[in-house]
N, C-alpha and C positions, 0 to 999 in steps of 0.2 A: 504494500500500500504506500502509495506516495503522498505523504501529504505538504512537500513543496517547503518541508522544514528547511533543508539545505542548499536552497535557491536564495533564502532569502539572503539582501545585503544589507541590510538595514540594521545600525547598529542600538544596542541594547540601550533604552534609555533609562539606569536605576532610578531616579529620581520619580520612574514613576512606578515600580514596582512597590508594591506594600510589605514587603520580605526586607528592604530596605532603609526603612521608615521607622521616628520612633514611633511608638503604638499609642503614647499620649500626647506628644505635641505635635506630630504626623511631620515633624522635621524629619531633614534629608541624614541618618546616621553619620557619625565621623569615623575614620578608623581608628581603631582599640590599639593597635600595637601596629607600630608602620615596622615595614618587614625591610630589607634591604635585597635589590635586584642587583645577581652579578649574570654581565652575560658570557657564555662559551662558549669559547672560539677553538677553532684546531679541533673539532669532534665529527668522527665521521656523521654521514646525513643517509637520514630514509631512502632507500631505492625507490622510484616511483611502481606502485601499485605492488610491493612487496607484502603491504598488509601487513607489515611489523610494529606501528604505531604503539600497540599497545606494550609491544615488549620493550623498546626505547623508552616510553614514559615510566613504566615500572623500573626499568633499570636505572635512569637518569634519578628517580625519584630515592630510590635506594641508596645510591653514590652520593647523592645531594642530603639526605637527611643521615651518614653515616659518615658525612666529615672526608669522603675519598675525592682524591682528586680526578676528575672526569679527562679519561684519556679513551678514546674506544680504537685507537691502529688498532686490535686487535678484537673487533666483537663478534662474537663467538656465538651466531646466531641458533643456532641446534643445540648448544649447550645450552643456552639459556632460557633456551622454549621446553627443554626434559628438565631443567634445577626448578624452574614458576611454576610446571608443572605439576611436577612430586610435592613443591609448597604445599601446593592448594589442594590436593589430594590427600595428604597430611592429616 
């Protein structure tokens, strides 16, 4: 079923979502704890239509909340689809 969700380009305007919002003054939230953005460079990139997206973001997510420094010359894509997997089969 298509319902045209990923067509859209219209970006998200929070201001008007109520998820948002405080719930008594219906002001626009502030953030709670500003986070710091690093960006990284020198990391191999998605092949197109490899359909790996999910294994990149778990990994990247991994590395990134366990302090490792993000190097992928060498990503080990069969390894790391049999290690996520036996995780969650776990």
């Amino acid at each position: 079923m298509n319902n045209g969700f990923f067509e859209e380009t219209e970006l998200t305007n929070f201001g008007d979502c109520d998820a948002y919002k405080d719930n008594i003054t219906g002001s626009l939230l502030e953030a709670q704890v500003p986070f710091i953005v690093k960006f990284a460079q020198d990391i191999v990139p998605q092949k197109s239509a490899s359909l790996d997206c999910g294994l990149y973001v778990a990994t990247f997510v991994e590395y990134l909340s366990d302090q490792i420094e993000i190097s992928f010359v060498d990503f080990r894509h069969e390894y790391l689809r049999k290690r996520y997997g036996a995780l969650m089969w776990s």
